[in-house]
NULUMKOL-724042 format. One record per residue (C-alpha): residue in three letters; x, y, z. Coordinates in nm, 3 decimals. Example, Ala and Ser with C-alpha at 12.3 -4.5 7.8 and 13.67 -1.06 7.14 Angstrom:
2
("ALA"; (1.230; -0.450; 0.780))
("SER"; (1.367; -0.106; 0.714))
# end
This chain:
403
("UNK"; (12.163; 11.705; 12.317))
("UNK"; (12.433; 11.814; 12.059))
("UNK"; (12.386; 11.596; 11.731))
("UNK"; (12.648; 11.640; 11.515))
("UNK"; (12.490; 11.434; 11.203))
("UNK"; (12.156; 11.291; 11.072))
("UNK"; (11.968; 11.010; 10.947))
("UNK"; (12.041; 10.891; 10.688))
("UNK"; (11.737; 10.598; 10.514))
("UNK"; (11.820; 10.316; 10.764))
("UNK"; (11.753; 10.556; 11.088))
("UNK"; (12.148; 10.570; 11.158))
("UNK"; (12.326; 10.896; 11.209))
("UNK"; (12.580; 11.034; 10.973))
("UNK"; (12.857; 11.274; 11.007))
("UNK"; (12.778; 11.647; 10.828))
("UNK"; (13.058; 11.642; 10.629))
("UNK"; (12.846; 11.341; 10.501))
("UNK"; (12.526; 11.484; 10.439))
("UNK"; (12.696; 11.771; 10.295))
("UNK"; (12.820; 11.554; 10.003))
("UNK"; (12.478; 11.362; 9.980))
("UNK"; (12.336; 11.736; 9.929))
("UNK"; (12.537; 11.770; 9.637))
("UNK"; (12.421; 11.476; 9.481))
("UNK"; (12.167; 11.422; 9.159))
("UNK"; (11.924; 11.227; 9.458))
("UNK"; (11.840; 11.495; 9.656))
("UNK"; (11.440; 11.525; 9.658))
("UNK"; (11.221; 11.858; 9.639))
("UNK"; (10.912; 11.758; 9.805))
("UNK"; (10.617; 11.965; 9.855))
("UNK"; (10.342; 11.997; 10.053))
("UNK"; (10.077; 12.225; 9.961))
("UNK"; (9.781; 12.301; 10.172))
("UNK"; (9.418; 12.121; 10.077))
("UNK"; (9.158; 12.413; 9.994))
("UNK"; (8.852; 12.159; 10.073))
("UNK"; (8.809; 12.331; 10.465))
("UNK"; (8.663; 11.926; 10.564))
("UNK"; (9.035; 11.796; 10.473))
("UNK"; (9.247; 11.767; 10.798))
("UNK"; (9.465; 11.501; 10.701))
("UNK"; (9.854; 11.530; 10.621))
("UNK"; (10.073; 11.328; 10.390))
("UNK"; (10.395; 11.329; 10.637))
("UNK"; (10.457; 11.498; 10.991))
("UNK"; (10.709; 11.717; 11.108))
("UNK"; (10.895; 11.411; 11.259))
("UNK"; (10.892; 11.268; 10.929))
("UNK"; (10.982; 11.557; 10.730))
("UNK"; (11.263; 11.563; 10.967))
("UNK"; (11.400; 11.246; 10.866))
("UNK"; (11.407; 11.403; 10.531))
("UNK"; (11.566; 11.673; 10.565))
("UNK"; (11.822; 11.526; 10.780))
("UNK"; (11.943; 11.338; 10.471))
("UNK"; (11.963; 11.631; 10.275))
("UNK"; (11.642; 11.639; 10.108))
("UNK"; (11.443; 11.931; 10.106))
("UNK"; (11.051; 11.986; 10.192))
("UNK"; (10.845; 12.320; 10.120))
("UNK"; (10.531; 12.305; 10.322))
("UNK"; (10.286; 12.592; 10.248))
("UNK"; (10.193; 12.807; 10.532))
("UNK"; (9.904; 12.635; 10.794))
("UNK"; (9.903; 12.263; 10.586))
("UNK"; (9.948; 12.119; 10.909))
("UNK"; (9.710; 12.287; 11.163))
("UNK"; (9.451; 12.024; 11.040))
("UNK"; (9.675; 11.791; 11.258))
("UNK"; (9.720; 12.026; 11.568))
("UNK"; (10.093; 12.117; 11.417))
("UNK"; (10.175; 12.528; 11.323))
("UNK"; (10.419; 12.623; 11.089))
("UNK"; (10.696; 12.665; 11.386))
("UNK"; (10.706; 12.266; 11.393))
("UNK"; (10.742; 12.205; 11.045))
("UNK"; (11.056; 12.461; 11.001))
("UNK"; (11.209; 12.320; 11.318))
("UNK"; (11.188; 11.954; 11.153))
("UNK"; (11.400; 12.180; 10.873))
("UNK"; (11.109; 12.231; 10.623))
("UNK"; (11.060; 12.561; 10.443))
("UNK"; (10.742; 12.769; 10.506))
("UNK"; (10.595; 12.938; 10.193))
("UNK"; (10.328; 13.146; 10.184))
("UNK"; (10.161; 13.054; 9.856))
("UNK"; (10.036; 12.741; 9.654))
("UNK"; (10.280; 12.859; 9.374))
("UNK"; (10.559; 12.801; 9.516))
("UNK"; (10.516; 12.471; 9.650))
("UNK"; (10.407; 12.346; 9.314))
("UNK"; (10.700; 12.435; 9.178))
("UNK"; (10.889; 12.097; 9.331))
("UNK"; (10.940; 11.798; 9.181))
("UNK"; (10.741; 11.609; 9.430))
("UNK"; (10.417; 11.706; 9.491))
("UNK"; (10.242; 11.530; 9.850))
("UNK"; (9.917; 11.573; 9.926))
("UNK"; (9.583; 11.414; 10.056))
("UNK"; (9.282; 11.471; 9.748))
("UNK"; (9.329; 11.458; 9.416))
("UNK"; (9.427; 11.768; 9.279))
("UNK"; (9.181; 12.053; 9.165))
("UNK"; (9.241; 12.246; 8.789))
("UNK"; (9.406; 12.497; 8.924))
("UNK"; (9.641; 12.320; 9.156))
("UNK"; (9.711; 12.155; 8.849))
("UNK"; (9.800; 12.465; 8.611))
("UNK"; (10.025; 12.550; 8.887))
("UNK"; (10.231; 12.241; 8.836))
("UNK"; (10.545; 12.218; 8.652))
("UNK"; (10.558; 11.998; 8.310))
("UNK"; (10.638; 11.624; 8.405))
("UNK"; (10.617; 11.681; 8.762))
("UNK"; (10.556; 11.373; 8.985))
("UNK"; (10.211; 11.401; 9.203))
("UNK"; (10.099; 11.181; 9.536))
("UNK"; (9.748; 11.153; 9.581))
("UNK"; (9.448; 10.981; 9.714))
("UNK"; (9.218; 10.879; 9.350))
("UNK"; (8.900; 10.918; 9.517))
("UNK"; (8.725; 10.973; 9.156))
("UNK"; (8.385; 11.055; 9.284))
("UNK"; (8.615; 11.421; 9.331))
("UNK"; (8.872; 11.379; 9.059))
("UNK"; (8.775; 11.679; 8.811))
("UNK"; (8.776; 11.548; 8.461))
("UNK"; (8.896; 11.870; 8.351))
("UNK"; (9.214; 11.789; 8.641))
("UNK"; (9.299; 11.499; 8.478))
("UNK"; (9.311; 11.650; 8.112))
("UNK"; (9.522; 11.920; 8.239))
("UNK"; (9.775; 11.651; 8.393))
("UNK"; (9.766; 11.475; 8.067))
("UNK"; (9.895; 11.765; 7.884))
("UNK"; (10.164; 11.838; 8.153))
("UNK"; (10.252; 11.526; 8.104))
("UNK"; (10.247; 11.424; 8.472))
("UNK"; (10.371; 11.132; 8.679))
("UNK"; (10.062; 11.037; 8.896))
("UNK"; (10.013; 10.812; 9.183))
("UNK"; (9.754; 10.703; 9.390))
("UNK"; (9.785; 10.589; 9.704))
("UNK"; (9.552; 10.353; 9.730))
("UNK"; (9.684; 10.168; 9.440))
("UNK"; (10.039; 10.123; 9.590))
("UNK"; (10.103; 9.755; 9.655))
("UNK"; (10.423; 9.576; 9.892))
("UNK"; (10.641; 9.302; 9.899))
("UNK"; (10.333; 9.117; 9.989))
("UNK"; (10.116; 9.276; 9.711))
("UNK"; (9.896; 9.400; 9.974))
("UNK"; (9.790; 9.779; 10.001))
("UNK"; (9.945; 9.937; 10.274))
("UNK"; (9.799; 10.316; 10.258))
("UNK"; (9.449; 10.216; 10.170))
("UNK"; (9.475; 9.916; 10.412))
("UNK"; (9.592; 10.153; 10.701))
("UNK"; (9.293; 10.398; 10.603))
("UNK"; (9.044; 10.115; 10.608))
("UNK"; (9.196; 10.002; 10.988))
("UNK"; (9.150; 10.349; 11.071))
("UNK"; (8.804; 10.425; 10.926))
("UNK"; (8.691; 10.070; 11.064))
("UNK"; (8.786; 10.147; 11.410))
("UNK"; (8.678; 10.543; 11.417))
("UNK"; (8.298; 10.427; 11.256))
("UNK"; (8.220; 10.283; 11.577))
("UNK"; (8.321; 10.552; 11.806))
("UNK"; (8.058; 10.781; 11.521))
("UNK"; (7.821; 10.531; 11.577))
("UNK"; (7.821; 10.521; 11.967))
("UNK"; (7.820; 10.924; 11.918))
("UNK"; (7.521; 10.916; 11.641))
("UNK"; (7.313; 10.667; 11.842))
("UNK"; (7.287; 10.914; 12.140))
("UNK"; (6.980; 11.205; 12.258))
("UNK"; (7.270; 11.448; 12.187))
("UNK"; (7.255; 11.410; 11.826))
("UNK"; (6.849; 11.320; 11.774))
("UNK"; (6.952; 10.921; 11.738))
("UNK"; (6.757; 10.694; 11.936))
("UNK"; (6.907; 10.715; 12.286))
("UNK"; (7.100; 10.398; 12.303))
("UNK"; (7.421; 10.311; 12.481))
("UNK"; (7.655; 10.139; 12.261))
("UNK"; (7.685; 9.827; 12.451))
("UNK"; (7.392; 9.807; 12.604))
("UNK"; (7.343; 9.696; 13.016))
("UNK"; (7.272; 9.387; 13.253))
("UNK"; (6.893; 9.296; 13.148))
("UNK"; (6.903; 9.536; 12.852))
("UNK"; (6.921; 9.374; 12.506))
("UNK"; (7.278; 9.508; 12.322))
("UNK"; (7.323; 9.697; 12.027))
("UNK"; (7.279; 9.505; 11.687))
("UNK"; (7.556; 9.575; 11.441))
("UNK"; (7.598; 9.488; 11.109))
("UNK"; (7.904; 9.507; 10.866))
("UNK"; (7.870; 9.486; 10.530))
("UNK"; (8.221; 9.383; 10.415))
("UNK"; (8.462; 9.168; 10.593))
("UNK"; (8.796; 9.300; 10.490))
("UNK"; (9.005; 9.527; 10.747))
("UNK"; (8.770; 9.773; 10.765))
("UNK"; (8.505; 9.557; 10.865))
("UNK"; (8.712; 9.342; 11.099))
("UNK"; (8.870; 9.643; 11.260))
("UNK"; (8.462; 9.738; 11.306))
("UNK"; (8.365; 9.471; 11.423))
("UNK"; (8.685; 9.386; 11.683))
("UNK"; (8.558; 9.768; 11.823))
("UNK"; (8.192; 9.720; 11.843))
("UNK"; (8.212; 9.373; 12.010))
("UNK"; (8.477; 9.511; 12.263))
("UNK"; (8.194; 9.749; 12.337))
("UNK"; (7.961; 9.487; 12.412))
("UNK"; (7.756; 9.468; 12.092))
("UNK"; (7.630; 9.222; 11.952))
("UNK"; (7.810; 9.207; 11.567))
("UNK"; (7.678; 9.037; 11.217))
("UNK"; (7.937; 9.048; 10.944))
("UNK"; (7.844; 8.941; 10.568))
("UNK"; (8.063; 8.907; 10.280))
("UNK"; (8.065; 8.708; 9.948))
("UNK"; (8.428; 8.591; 9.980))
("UNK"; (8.378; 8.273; 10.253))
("UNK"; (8.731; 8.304; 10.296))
("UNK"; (8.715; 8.651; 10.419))
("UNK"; (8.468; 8.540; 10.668))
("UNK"; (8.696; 8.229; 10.768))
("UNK"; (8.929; 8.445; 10.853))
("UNK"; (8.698; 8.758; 11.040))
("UNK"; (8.585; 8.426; 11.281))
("UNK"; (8.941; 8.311; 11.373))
("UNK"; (9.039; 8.611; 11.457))
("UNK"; (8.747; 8.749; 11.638))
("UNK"; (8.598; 8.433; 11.801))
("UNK"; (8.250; 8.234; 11.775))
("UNK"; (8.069; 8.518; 11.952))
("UNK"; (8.074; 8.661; 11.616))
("UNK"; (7.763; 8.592; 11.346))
("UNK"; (7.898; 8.543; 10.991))
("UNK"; (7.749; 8.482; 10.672))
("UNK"; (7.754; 8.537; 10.281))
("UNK"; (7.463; 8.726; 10.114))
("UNK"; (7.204; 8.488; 10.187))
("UNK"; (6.882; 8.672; 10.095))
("UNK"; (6.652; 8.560; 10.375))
("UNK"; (6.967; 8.626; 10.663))
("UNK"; (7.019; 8.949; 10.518))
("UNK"; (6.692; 9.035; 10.504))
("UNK"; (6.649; 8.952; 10.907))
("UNK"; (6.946; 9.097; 11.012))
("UNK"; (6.871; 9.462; 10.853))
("UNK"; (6.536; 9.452; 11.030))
("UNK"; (6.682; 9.424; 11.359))
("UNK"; (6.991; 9.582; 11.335))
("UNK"; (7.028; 9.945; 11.497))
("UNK"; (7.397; 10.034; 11.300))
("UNK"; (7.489; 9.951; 10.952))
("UNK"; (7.851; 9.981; 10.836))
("UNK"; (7.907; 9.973; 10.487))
("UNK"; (8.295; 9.834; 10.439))
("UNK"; (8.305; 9.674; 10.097))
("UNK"; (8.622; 9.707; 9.931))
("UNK"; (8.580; 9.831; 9.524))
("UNK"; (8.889; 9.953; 9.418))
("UNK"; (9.005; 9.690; 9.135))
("UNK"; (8.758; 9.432; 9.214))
("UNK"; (8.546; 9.287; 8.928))
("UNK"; (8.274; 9.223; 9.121))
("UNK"; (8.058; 9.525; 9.290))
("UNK"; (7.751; 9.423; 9.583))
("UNK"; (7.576; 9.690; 9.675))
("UNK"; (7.251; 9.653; 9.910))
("UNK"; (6.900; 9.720; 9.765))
("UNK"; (6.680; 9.998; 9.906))
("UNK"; (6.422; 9.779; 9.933))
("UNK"; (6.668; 9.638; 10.211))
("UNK"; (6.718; 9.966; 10.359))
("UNK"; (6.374; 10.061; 10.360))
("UNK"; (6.263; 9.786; 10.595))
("UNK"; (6.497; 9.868; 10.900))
("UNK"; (6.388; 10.000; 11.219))
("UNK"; (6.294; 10.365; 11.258))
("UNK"; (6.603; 10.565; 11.362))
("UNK"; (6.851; 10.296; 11.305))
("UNK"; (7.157; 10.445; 11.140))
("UNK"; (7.398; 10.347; 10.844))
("UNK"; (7.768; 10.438; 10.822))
("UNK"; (7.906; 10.382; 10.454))
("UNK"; (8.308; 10.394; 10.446))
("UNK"; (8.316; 10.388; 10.061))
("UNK"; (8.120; 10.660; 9.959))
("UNK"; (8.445; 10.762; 9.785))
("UNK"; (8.400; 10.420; 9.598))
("UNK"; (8.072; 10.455; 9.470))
("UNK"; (7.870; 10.343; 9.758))
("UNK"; (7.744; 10.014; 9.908))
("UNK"; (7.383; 10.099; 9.933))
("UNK"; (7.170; 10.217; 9.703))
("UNK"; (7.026; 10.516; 9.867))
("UNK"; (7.437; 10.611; 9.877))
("UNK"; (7.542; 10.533; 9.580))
("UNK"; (7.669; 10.810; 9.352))
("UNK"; (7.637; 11.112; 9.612))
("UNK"; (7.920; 11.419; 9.537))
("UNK"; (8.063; 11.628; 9.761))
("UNK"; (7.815; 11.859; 9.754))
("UNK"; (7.538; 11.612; 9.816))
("UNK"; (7.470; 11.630; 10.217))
("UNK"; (7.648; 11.416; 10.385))
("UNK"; (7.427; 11.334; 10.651))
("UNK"; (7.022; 11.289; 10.603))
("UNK"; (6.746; 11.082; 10.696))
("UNK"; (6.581; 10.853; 10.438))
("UNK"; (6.329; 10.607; 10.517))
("UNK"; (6.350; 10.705; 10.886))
("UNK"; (6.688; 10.590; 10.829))
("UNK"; (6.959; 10.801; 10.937))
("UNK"; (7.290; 10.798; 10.698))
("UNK"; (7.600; 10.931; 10.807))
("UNK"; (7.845; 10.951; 10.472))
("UNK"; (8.087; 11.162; 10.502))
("UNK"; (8.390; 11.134; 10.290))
("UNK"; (8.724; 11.030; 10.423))
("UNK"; (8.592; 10.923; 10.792))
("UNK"; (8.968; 10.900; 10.893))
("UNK"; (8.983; 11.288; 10.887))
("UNK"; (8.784; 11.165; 11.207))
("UNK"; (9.148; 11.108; 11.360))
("UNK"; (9.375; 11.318; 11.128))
("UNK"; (9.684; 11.341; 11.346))
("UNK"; (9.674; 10.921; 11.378))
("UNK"; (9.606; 10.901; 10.964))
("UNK"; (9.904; 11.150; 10.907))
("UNK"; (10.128; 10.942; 11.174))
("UNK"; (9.994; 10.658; 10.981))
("UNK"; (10.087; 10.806; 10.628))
("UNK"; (10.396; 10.878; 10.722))
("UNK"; (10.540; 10.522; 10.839))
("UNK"; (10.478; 10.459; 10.480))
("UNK"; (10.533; 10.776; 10.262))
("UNK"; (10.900; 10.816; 10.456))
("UNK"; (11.042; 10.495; 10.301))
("UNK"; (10.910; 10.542; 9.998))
("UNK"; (11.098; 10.871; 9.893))
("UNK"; (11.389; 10.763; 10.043))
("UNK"; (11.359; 10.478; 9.850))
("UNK"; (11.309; 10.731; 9.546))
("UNK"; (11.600; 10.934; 9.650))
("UNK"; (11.838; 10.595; 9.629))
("UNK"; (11.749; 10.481; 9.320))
("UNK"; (11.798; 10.828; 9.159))
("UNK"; (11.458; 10.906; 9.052))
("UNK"; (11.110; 10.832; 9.019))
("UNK"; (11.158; 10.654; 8.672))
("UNK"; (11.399; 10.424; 8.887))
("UNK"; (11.189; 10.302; 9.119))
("UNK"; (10.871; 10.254; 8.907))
("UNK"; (11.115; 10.018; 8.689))
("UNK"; (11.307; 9.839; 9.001))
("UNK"; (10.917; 9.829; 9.192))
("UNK"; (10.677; 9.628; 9.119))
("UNK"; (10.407; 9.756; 9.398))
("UNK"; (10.520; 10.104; 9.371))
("UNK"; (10.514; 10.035; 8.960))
("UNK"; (10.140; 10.009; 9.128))
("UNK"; (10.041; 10.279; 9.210))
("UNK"; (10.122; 10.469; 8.917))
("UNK"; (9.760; 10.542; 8.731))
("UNK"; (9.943; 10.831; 8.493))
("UNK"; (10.278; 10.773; 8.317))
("UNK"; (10.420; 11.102; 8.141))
("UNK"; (10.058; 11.205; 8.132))
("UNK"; (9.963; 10.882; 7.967))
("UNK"; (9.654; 10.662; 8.167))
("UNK"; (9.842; 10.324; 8.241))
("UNK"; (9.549; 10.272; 8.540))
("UNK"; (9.227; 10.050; 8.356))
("UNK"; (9.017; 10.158; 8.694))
("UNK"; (9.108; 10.522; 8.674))
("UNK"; (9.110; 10.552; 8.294))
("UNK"; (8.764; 10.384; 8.247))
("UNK"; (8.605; 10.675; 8.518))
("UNK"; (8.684; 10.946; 8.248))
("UNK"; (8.620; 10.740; 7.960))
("UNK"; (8.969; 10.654; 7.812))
("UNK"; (9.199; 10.384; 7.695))
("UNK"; (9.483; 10.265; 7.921))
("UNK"; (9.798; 10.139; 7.832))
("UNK"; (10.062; 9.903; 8.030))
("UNK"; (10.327; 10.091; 8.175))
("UNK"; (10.561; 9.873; 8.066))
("UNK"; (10.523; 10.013; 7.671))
("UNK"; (10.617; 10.379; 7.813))
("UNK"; (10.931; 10.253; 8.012))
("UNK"; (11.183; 10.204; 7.735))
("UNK"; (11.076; 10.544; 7.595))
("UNK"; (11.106; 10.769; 7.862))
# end
């Protein structure tokens, strides 16, 4: 079919002589999308049918050369969306807008250009100090995407992660649990006459509720704790009375470890005052073989014999008899759903940018986007980010007017 327009930010085609004028306008975006060097890192900011709706409204995207094979997509699919291939990080760091999935190393960062606006996951457990002075002195715009808030004031990238990484840690569970990789050689769900699986989830946010919907579809039988009763109010309506809830009662705790055969670890940390984390005495006293999933190892950890690992720290071991899967960013798991995912949300976002004029604009007109901002003109405005490296933050609002 012969399309004689393109999209423009409400999905509706526009005439070229249209998006020939929009080209010429101050609002047109540079966007770049570098490849991740860490070889585990699949994962994608924006596909090739969302850089497509870019480019259709005149904005242009420089992907490096193989970002996307992570996602099962070659180079051919990104320039056919109208993206420009470029063979090294250089290049793409050159743009304005800088896309991608981890938080940038030092020498992504010395590639940058001065005042330069960057999209990233935080994840500070891999956020090089020596990064983050380097972005000060470029004097970098810096947002993380966990920290970006909606209308609502709820988080829709790290909320979309934790759906993701709730849902995929049972499917890594039912895989872990089998002969196949040395677990204990139990079906998921269990059979007539055969006793089901025993689940716990630690956490009852999305992540644990998207868990816990999978494993009990499965047939297992699920115990979700939390401190928040409301949390767990909600985790029962929406799940049913089949499901066990409580708050950290010692003694139920304590029972439910020693029977359980999977241990998800789905505490939310990012921002919260507050930080549970379960004692290896806990840990210790579970079944031989059982296995523990933790989803916020990026966080810090929600067990003790997890807490503080690095990336290079195994990510899989055996402790107590205890088998503890903990690798980073389980939604790499499904990559191409994450980067679909990433994209519903990244795509109105820049064309929101690319209306208002800038990113100063938005962060001003925002207030959830005003968010996600952790670095303002390489200033920490972030009190969760700047108290990792051991410096003051400042509102944002005291850099607006001056800038």
């Amino acid at each position: 079919m012969d399309l004689t327009g393109g999209r423009c930010s409400q999905g509706k085609y526009i005439p070229q002589e249209l998006l020939k004028e929009i080209s010429k306008m101050g609002n047109r975006l540079l966007i770049g999308i570098p490849r991740e060097r860490n070889e585990e890192e699949r994962r994608l900011p924006l596909t090739p049918e969302a850089v497509d709706m870019l480019t259709d409204c005149g904005h242009r995207v420089v992907v490096e050369t193989n970002a996307g094979l992570g996602i099962n997509y070659s180079d051919n699919h990104f320039s056919e969306a109208g993206a420009e291939i470029v063979a090294t990080p250089q290049e793409v760091y050159q743009a304005d807008l800088i896309l991608k999935i981890l938080p940038p190393l030092p020498g992504e960062v010395a590639l940058m250009k001065p005042r330069s606006t960057l999209f990233s996951l935080v994840q500070l457990n891999s956020f090089a100090p020596e990064a983050f002075e380097l972005m000060m002195g470029k004097r970098i715009n810096a947002i993380g995407y966990e920290l970006l808030a909606d209308d609502q004031n709820k988080l829709p990238v790290l909320n979309i992660i934790s759906e993701i990484e709730g849902k995929a840690s049972i499917s890594i569970a039912a895989e872990m649990l089998s002969n196949a990789r040395g677990g204990k050689g139990l079906l998921f769900g269990g059979i007539s006459g055969v006793p089901p699986t025993e689940v716990v989830i630690v956490g009852a946010g999305i992540a644990g509720t998207a868990a816990a919907r999978a494993a009990l579809g499965m047939g297992a039988m699920v115990k979700v704790f939390d401190e928040d009763i409301n949390k767990l109010r909600t985790i029962q309506q929406v799940l049913g009375q089949s499901l066990f809830t409580s708050n950290f009662q010692p003694n139920v705790l304590h029972n439910a470890f020693r029977s359980a055969d999977v241990v998800i670890g789905a505490m939310r940390y990012i921002n919260s005052r507050k930080r549970y984390v379960i004692a290896e005495e806990m840990i210790s006293s579970m079944k031989k073989g059982a296995l523990i999933i933790d989803l916020r190892v990026n966080q810090g950890g929600c067990f003790e014999t997890t807490c503080g690992l690095t990336p290079s720290d195994p990510s899989v071991f055996q402790q107590y008899g205890i088998f503890h899967y903990c690798k980073s960013n389980v939604s790499n798991y499904v990559a191409r759903t994450t980067a679909m995912g990433f994209s519903n949300i990244f795509v109105p976002m820049l064309f929101s940018i690319g209306d208002m004029g800038s990113v100063q604009a938005l962060i001003k007109a925002d207030m959830g986007f005003r968010a996600g901002i952790y670095m303002y003109a390489g200033k920490p405005v972030n009190r969760y980010v700047a108290n990792h490296f051991n410096l003051s933050s400042a509102d944002i609002s005291i850099y607006l007017s001056a800038f």
